[in-house]
Jmol script that loads the backbone (N, CA, C; Angstrom):
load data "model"
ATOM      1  N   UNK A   1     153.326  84.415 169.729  1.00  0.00           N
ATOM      2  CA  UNK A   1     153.047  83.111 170.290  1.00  0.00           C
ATOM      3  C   UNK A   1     151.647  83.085 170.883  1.00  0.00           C
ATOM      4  N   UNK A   2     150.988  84.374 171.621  1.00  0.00           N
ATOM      5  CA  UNK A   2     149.683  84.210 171.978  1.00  0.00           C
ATOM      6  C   UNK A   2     148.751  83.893 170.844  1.00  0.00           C
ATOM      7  N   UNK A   3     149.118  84.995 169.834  1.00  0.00           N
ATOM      8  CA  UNK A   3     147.897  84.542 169.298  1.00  0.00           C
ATOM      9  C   UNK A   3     147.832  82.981 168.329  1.00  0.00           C
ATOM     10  N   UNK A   4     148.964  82.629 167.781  1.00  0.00           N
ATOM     11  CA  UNK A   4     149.230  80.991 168.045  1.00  0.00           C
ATOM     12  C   UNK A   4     148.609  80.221 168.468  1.00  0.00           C
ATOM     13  N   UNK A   5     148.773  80.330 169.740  1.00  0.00           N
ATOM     14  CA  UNK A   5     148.434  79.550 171.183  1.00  0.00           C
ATOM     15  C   UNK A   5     146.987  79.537 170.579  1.00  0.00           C
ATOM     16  N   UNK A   6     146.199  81.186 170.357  1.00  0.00           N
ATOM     17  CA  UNK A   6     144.458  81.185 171.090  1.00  0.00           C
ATOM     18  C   UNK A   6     143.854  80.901 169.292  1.00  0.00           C
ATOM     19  N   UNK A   7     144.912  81.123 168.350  1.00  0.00           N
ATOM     20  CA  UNK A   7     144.074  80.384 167.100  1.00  0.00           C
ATOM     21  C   UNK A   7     144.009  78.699 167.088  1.00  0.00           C
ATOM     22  N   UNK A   8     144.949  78.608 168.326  1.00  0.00           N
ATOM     23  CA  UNK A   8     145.183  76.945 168.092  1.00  0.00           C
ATOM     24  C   UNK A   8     145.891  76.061 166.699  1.00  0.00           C
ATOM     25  N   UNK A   9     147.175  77.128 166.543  1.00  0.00           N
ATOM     26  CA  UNK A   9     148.519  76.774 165.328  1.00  0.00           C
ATOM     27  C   UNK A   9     149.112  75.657 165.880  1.00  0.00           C
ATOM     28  N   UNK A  10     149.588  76.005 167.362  1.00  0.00           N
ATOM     29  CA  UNK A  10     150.969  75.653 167.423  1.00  0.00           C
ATOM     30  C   UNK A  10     151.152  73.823 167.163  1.00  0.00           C
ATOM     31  N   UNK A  11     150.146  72.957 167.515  1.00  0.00           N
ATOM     32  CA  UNK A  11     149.777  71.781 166.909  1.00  0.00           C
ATOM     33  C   UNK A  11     150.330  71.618 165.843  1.00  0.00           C
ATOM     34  N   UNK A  12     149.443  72.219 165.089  1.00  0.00           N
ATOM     35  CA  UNK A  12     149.520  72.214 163.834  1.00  0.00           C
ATOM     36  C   UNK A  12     151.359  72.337 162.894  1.00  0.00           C
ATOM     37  N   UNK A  13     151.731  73.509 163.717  1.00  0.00           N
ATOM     38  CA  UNK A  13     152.840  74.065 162.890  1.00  0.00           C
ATOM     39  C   UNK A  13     153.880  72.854 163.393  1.00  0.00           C
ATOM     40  N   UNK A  14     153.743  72.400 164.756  1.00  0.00           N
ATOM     41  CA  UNK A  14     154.800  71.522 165.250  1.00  0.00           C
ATOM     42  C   UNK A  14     154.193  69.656 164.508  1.00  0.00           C
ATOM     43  N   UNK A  15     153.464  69.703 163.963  1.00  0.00           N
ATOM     44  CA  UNK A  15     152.619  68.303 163.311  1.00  0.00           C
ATOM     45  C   UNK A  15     153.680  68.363 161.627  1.00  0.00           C
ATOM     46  N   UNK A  16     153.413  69.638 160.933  1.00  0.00           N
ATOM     47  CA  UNK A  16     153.927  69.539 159.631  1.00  0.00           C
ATOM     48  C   UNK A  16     155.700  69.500 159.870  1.00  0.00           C
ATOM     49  N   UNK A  17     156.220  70.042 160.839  1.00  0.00           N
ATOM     50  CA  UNK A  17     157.487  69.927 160.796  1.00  0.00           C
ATOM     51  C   UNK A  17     158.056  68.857 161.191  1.00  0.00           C
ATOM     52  N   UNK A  18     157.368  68.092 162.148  1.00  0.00           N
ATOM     53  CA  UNK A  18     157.764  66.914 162.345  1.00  0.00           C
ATOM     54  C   UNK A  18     157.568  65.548 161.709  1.00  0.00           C
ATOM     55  N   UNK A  19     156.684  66.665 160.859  1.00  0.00           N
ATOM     56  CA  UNK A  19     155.801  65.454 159.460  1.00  0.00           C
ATOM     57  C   UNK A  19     157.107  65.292 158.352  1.00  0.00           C
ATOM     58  N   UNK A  20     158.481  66.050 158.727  1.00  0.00           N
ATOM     59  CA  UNK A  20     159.178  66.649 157.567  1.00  0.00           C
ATOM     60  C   UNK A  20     158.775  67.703 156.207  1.00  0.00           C
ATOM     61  N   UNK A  21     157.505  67.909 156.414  1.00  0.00           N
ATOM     62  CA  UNK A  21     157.045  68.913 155.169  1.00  0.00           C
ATOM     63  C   UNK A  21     157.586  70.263 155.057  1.00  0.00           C
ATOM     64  N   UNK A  22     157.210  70.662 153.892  1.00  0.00           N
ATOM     65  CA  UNK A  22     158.286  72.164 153.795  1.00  0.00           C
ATOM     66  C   UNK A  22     157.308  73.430 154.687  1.00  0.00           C
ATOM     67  N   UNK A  23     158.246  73.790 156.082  1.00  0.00           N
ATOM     68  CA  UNK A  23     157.981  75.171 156.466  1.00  0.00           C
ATOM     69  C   UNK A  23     158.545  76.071 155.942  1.00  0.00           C
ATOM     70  N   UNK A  24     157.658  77.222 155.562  1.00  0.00           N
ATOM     71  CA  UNK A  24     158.041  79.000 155.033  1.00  0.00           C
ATOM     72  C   UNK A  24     158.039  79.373 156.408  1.00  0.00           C
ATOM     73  N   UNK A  25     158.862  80.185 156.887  1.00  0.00           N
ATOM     74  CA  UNK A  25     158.960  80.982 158.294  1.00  0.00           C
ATOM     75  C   UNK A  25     159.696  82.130 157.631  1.00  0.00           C
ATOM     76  N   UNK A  26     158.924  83.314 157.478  1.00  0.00           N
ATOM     77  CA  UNK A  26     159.569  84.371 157.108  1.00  0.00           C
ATOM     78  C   UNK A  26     159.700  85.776 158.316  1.00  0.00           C
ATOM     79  N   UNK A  27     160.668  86.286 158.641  1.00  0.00           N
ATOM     80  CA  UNK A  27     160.633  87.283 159.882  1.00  0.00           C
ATOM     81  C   UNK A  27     160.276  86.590 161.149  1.00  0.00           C
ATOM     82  N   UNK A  28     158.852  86.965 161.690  1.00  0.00           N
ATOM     83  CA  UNK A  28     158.580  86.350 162.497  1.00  0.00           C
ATOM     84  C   UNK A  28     158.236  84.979 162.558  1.00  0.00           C
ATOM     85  N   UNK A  29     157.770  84.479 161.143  1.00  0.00           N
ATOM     86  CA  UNK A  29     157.664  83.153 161.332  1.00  0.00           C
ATOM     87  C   UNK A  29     158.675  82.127 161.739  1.00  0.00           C
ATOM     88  N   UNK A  30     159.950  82.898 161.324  1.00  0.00           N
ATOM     89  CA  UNK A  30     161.305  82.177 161.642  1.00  0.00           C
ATOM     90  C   UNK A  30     161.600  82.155 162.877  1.00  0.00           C
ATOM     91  N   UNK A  31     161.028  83.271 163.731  1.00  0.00           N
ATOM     92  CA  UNK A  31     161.203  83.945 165.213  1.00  0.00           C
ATOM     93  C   UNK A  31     161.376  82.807 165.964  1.00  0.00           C
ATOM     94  N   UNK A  32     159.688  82.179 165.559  1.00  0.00           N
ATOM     95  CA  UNK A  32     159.113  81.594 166.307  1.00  0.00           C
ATOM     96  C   UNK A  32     159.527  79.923 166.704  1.00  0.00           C
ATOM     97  N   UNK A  33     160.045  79.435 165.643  1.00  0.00           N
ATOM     98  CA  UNK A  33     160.798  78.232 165.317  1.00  0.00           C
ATOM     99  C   UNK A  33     161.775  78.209 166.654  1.00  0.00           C
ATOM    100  N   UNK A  34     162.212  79.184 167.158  1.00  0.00           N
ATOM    101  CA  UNK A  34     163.642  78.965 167.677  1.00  0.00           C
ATOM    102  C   UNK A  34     163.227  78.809 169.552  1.00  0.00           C
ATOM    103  N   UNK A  35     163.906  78.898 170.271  1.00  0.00           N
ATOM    104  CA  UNK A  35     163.436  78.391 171.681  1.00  0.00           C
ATOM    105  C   UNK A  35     162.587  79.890 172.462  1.00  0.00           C
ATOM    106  N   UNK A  36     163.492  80.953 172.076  1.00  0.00           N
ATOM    107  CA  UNK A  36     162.831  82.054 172.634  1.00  0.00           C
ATOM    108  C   UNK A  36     163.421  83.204 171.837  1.00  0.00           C
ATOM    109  N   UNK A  37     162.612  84.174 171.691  1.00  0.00           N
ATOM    110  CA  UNK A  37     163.025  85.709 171.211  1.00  0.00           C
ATOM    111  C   UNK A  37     162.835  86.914 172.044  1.00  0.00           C
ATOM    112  N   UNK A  38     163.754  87.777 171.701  1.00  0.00           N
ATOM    113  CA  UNK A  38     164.011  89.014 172.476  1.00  0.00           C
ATOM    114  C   UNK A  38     163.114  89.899 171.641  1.00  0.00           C
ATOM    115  N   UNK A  39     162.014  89.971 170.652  1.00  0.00           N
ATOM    116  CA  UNK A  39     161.639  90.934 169.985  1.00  0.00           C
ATOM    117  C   UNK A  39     160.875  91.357 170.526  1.00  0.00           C
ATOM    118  N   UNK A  40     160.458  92.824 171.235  1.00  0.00           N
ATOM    119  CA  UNK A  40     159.389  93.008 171.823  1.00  0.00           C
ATOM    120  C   UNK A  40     159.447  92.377 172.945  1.00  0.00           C
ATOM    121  N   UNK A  41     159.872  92.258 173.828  1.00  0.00           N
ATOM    122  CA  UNK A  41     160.023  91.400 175.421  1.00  0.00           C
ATOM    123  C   UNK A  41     160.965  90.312 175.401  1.00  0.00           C
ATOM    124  N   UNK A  42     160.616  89.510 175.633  1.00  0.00           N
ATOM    125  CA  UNK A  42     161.797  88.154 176.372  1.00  0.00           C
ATOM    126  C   UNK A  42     160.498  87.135 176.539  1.00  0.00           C
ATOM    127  N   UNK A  43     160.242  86.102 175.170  1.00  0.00           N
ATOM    128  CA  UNK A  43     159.224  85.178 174.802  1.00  0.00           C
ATOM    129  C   UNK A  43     159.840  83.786 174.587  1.00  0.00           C
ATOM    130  N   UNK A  44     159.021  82.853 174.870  1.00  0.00           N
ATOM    131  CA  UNK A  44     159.054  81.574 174.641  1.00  0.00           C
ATOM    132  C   UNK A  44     158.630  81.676 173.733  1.00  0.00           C
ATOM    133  N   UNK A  45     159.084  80.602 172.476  1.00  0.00           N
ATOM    134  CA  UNK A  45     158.529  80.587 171.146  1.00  0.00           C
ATOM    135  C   UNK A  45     158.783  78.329 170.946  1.00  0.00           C
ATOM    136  N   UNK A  46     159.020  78.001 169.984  1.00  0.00           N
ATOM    137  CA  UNK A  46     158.377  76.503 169.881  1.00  0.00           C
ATOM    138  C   UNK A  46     159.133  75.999 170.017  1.00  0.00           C
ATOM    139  N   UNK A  47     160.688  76.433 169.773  1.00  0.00           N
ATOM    140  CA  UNK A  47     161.941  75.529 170.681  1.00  0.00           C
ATOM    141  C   UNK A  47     161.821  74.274 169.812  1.00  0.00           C
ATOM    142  N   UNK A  48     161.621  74.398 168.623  1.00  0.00           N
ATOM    143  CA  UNK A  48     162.240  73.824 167.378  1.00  0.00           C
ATOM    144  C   UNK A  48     163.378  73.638 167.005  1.00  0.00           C
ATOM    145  N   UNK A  49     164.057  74.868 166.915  1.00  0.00           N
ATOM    146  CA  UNK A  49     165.377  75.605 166.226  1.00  0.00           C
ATOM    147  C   UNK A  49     165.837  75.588 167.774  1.00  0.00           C
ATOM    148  N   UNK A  50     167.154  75.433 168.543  1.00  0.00           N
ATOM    149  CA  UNK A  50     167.471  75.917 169.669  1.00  0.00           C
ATOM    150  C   UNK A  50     168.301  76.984 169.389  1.00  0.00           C
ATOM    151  N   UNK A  51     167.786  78.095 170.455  1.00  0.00           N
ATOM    152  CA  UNK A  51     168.536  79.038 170.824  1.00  0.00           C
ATOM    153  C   UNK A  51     167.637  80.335 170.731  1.00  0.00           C
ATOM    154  N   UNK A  52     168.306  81.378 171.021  1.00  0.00           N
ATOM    155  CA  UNK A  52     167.503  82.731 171.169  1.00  0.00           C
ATOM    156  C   UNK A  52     168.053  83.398 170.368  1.00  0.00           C
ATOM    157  N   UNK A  53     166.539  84.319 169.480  1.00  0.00           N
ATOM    158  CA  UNK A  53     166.701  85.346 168.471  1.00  0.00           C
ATOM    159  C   UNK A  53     166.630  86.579 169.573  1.00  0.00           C
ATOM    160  N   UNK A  54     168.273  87.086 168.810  1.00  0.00           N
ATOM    161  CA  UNK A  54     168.455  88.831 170.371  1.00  0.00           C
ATOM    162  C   UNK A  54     167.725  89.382 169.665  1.00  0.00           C
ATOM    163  N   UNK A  55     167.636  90.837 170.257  1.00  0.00           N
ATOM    164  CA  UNK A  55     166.731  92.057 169.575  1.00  0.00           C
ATOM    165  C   UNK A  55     168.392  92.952 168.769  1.00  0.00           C
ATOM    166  N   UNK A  56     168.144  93.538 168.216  1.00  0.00           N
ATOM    167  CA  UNK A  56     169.421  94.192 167.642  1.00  0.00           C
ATOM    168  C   UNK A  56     169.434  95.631 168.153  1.00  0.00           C
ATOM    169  N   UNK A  57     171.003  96.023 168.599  1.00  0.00           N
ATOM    170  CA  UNK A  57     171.110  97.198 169.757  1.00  0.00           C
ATOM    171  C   UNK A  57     170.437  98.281 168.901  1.00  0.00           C
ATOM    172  N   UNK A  58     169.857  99.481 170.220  1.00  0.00           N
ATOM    173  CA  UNK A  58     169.368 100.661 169.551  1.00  0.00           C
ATOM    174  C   UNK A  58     170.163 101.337 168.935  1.00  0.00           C
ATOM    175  N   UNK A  59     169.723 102.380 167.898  1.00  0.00           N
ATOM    176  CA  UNK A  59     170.367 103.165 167.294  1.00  0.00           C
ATOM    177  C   UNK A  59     171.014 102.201 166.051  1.00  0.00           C
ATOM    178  N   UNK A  60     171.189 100.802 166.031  1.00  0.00           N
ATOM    179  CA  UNK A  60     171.890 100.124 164.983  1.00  0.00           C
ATOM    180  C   UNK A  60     171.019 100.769 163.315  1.00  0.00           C
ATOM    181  N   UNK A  61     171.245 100.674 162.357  1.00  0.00           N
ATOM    182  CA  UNK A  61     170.282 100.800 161.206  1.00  0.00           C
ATOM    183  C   UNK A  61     170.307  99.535 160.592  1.00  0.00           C
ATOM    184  N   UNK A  62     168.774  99.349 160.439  1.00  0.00           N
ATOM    185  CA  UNK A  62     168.174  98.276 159.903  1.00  0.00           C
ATOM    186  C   UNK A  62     167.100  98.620 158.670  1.00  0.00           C
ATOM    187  N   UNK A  63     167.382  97.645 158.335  1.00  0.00           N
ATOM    188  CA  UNK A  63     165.818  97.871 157.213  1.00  0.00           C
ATOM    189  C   UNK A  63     164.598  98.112 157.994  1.00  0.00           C
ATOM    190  N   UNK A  64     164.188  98.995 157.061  1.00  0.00           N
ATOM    191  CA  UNK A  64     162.540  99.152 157.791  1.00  0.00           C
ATOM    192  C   UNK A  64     161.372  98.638 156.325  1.00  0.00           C
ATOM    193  N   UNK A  65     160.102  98.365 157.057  1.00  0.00           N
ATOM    194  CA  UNK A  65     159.241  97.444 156.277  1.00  0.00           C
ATOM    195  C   UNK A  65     158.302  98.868 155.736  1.00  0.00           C
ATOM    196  N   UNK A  66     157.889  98.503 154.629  1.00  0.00           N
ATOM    197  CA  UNK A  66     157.547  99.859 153.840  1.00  0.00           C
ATOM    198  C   UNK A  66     156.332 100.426 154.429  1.00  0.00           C
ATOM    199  N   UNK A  67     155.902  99.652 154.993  1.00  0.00           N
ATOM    200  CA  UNK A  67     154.643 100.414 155.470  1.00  0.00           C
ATOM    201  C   UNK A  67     154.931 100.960 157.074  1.00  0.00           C
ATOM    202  N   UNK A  68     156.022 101.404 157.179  1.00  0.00           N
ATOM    203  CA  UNK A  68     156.358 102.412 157.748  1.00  0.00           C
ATOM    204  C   UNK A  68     156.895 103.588 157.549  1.00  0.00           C
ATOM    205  N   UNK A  69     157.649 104.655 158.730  1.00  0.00           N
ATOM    206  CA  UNK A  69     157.914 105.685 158.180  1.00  0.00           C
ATOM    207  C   UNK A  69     158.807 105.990 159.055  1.00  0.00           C
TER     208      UNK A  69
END
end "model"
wireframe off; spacefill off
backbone 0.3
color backbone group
């Protein structure tokens, strides 16, 4: 959401959705749609979508993104 905020999106992203046009929100882009997320801290996000994305408990197994290890 900061860097959002300091590219000066969030206008923008909340202009096309309310324009009805088609949003892609993939991972985090989807995050962000919703009122707040637990990923990495406890964030306000655009409160589009209501409700909060949790973080998923430790130790759970998840996919990991390939450019990790």
């Amino acid at each position: 959401m900061a860097s959002l905020q300091k590219l000066k999106l969030v206008d923008a992203i909340r202009q096309v959705i309310a324009a009805d046009r088609p949003f892609l929100g993939i991972c985090i882009g989807l995050q962000v749609l919703f009122s707040r997320t637990e990923e990495g801290g406890d964030y306000e996000c655009l409160n589009i979508v209501s409700g909060k994305v949790k973080r998923l408990p430790l130790g759970l197994k998840t996919p990991i993104w390939a450019g990790t290890k």
